[in-house]
Every structure is written in structure tokens, then in C-alpha cells.
C-alpha positions in Angstrom: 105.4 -64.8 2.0 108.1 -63.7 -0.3 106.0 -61.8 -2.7 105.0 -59.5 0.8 108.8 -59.4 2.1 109.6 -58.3 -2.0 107.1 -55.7 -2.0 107.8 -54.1 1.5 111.6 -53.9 0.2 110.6 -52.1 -2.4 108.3 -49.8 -0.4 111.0 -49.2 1.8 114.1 -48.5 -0.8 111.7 -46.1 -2.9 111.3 -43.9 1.2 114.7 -44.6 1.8 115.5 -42.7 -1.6 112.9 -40.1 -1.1 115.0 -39.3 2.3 118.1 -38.9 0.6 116.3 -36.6 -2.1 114.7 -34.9 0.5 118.0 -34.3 2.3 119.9 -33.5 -0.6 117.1 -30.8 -1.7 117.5 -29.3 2.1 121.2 -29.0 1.8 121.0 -27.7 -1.4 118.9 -24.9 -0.5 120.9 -24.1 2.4 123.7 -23.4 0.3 122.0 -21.3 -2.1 120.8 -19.2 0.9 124.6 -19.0 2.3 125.7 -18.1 -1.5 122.8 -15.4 -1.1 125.0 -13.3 1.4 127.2 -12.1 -1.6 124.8 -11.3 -3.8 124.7 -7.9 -2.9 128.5 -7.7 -3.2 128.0 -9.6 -6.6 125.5 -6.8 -7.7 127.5 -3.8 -6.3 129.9 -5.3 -8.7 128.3 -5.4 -11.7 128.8 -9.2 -12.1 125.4 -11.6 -12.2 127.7 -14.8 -11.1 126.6 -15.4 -7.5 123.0 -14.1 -8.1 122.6 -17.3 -10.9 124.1 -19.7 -8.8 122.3 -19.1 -6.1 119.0 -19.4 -8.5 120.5 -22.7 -9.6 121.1 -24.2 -6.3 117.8 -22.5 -5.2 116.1 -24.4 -7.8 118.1 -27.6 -8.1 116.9 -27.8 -4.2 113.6 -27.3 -4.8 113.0 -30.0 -7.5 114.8 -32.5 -5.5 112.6 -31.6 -2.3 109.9 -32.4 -4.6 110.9 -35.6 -5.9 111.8 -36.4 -2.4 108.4 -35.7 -1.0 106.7 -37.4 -4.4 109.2 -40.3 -3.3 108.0 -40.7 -0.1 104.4 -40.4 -0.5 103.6 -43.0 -3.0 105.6 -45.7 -1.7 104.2 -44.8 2.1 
């Protein structure tokens, strides 16, 4: 009985973190779209700051979606 209550705590901590990934990844993207509105600006300015922070949030919010869904499914 324990051995069953151990492993369903762990199935349910390894979804509970894939959540929070999966949340994390959403937000992050959202912010790299938002950042997205001054790229042009950014461009029209001859700097490259906004456009490579947006590809870093971009991206950062893409891995942890990722992990987050990889999370998810193989403690489901």
C-alpha cells in the first residue's frame, strides 16, 4: 500500500512540475511576442537589442513548453 501511495506521489509531483513548466514556457512566450512590438522600432534604429531578446524569450519559451509537455507525458 505504501509502495502504490509512493509511486502515485511521484507521478503526480513529476505533472504538477510539468504544469508549472508548461506555464512558465506560455508566459514566456507571451512576453517575447509583447517585446516583438518594438522590434521594428529596434530595427528602424539600427540597434539588434529587442530583436535578440525577443529570440531569447522566444526560445527559452519554447524549450520549457517542451519539457513541460515531456513532463507531463511520461509521468501520465
Amino acid at each position: 500500500m505504501q509502495e502504490t501511495i509512493r509511486t502515485y506521489d511521484a507521478k503526480m509531483a513529476g505533472q504538477r512540475r510539468g504544469s508549472v513548466a508548461l506555464a512558465v514556457g506560455w508566459t514566456l512566450l507571451a512576453m517575447a511576442m509583447i517585446v516583438g512590438i518594438y522590434v521594428s522600432q529596434d530595427v528602424r534604429e539600427g540597434t539588434r537589442f529587442f530583436v535578440h531578446y525577443a529570440g531569447v524569450l522566444a526560445l527559452l519559451g519554447l524549450m520549457s513548453i517542451g519539457y513541460g509537455n515531456r513532463l507531463r507525458r511520461s509521468n501520465g
